[in-house]
C-alpha positions in Angstrom: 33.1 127.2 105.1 29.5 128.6 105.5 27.9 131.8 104.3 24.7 133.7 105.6 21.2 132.5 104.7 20.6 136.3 104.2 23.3 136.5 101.1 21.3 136.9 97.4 22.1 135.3 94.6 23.8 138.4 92.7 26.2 138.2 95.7 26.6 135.3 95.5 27.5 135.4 92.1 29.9 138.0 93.0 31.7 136.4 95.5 31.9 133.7 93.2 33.5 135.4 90.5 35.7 136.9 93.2 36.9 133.6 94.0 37.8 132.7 90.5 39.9 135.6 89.8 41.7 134.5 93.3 41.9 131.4 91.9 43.0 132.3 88.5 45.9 134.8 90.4 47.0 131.7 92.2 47.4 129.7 89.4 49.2 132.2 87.3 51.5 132.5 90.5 52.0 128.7 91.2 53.0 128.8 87.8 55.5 131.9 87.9 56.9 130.1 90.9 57.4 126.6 89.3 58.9 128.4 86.3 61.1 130.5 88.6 62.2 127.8 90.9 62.7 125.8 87.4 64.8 128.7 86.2 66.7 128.7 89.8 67.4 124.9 89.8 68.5 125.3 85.9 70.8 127.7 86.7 72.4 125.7 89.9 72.9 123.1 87.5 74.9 125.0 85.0 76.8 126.7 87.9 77.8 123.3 89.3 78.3 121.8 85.9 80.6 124.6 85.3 82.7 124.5 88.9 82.6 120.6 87.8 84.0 121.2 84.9 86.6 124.0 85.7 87.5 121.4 88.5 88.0 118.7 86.4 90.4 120.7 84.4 92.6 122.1 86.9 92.7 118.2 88.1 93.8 117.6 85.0 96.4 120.2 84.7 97.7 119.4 88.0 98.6 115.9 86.8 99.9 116.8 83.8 102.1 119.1 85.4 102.6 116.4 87.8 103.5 114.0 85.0 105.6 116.3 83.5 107.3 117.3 86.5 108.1 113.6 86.9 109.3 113.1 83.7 111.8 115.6 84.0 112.6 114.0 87.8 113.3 110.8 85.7 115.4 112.5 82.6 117.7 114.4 85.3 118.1 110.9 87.5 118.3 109.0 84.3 121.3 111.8 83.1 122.6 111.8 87.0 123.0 108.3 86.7 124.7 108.5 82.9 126.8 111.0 84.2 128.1 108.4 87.6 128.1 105.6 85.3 130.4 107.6 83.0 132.6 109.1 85.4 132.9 105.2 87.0 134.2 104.1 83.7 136.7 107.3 83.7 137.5 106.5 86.6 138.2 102.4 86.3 139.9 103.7 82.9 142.4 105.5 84.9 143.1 102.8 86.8 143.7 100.2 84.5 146.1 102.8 82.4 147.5 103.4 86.0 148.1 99.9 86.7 149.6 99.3 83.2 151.9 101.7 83.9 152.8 101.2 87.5 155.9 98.5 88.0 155.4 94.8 89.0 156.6 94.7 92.4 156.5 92.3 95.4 153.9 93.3 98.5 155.8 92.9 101.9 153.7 89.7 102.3 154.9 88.4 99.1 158.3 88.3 99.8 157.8 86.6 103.5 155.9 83.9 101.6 158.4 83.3 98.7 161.5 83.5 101.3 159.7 81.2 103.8 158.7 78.7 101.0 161.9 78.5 99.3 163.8 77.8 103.3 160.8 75.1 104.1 161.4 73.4 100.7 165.7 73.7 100.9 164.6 72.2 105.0 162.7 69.4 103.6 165.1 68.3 100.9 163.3 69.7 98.0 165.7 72.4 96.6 167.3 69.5 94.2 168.2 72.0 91.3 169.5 74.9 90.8 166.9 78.1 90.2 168.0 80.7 87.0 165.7 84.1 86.8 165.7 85.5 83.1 163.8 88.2 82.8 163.0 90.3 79.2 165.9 91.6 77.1 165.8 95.8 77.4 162.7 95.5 79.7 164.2 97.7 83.4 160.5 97.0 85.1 160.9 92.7 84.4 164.8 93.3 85.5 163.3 95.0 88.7 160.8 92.0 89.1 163.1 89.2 88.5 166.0 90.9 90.6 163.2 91.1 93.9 162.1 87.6 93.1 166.4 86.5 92.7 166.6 88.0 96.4 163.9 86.1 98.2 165.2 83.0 96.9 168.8 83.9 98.5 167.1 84.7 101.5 165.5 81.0 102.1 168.9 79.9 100.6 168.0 77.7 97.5 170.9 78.0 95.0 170.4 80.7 92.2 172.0 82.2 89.5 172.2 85.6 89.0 169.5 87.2 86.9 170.3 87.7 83.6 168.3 88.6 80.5 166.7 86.4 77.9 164.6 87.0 74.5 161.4 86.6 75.7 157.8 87.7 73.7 155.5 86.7 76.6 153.9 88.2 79.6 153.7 88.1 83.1 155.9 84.8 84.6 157.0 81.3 84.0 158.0 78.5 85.7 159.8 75.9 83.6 162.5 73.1 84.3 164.8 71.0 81.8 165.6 67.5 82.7 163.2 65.2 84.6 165.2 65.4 87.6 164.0 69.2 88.2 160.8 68.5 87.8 159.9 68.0 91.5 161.7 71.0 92.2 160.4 73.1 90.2 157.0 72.0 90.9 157.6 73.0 94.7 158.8 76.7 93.1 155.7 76.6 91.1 153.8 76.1 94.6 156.0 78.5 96.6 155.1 81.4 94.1 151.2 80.2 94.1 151.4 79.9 98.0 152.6 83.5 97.7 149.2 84.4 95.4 152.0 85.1 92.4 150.4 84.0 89.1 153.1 81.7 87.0 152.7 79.8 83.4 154.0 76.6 83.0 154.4 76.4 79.1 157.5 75.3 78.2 159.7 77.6 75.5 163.0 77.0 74.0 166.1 77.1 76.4 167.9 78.9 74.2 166.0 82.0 75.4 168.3 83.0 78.0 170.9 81.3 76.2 171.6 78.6 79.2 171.8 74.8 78.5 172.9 73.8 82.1 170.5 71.1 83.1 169.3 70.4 85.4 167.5 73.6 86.1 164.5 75.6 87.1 164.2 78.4 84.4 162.1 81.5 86.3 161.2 83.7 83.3 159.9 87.2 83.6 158.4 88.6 80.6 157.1 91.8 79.6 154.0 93.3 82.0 
């Protein structure tokens, strides 16, 4: 930039001075406007630090309440799952009282089995003794049992007895014989009733149970349920 030769020192002088108050203005201005764009920035920051923050904490709410909500998700499948576990136990509870309480009787295929056993083995030479069903003194459900089991061997035509009762402290059924030549024999009963998916014992108790010392025999004893 170039003045006029013409221009006197005083004047120059002035515009001198001129030039430092312009200077000095601009100065004081850069300054207001690095202070205020300080102040601006400052203030962003806090505003973000604050949205950051209030953010953070709502994150933090949600998965508590997230947590919380799953917890209680858990605690009602956890009880949902007491409660079927409890009600399966009622349930199987019942049954086994039911069971207890229901009679002892043959299924349809039972009885085919035992009456086709006991013909095949009177066929095949093997009904070599006679067959006595005892069942439990006073006990009408082992009567019932041991009068269905007395018919079946009728029906495949191996000799029997009629049932009678004995003084019996066991459960369930036995299959027993006195004198070694029923042995054979009864071991085909014992398989006829096993073919027929009947469980049988095999211990041997005194005879004098049913009161019956014929020998030899096959001793069919039907205890208590």
């Amino acid at each position: 930039m170039t003045l006029p030769d013409e221009y006197s020192i005083p004047q120059l002088n002035r515009l001198l001075t001129v030039s430092k108050w312009a200077l000095g203005f601009f100065a004081v201005f850069t300054a207001l406007a690095g202070l205020f764009n300080q102040y601006v920035s400052d203030r962003i920051a806090r505003l973000q630090t604050l949205e950051r923050n209030v953010a953070e904490d709502r994150l933090k709410s949600a998965e508590t309440s997230s947590r919380d909500a799953n917890a209680r998700a858990k605690a009602a499948e956890d009880a949902a799952g007491t409660a079927n576990r409890d009600a399966e136990e009622a349930r199987k509870r019942a049954e086994t009282i039911e069971a207890k309480l229901a009679p002892r009787v043959l299924s349809a295929a039972q009885i085919r089995s035992l009456e086709a056993g006991f013909a095949l083995a009177r066929a095949e030479g093997r009904a070599t003794a006679g067959i006595i069903v005892a069942s439990k003194m006073f006990d009408a459900e082992a009567q019932q049992l041991a009068d269905a089991i007395s018919q079946t061997i009728v029906a495949g035509g191996w000799d029997t007895r009629a049932s009678k009762t004995a003084v019996v402290t066991f459960s369930g059924i036995r299959v027993v014989y006195y004198g070694e030549q029923a042995a054979a024999a009864c071991e085909s009963v014992r398989n006829i009733f096993r073919n027929a998916g009947i469980e049988i014992g095999t211990d041997i108790v005194s005879i004098n149970f049913c009161g019956d010392q014929t020998q030899p025999a096959i001793y069919i004893w039907v205890g208590e349920k």
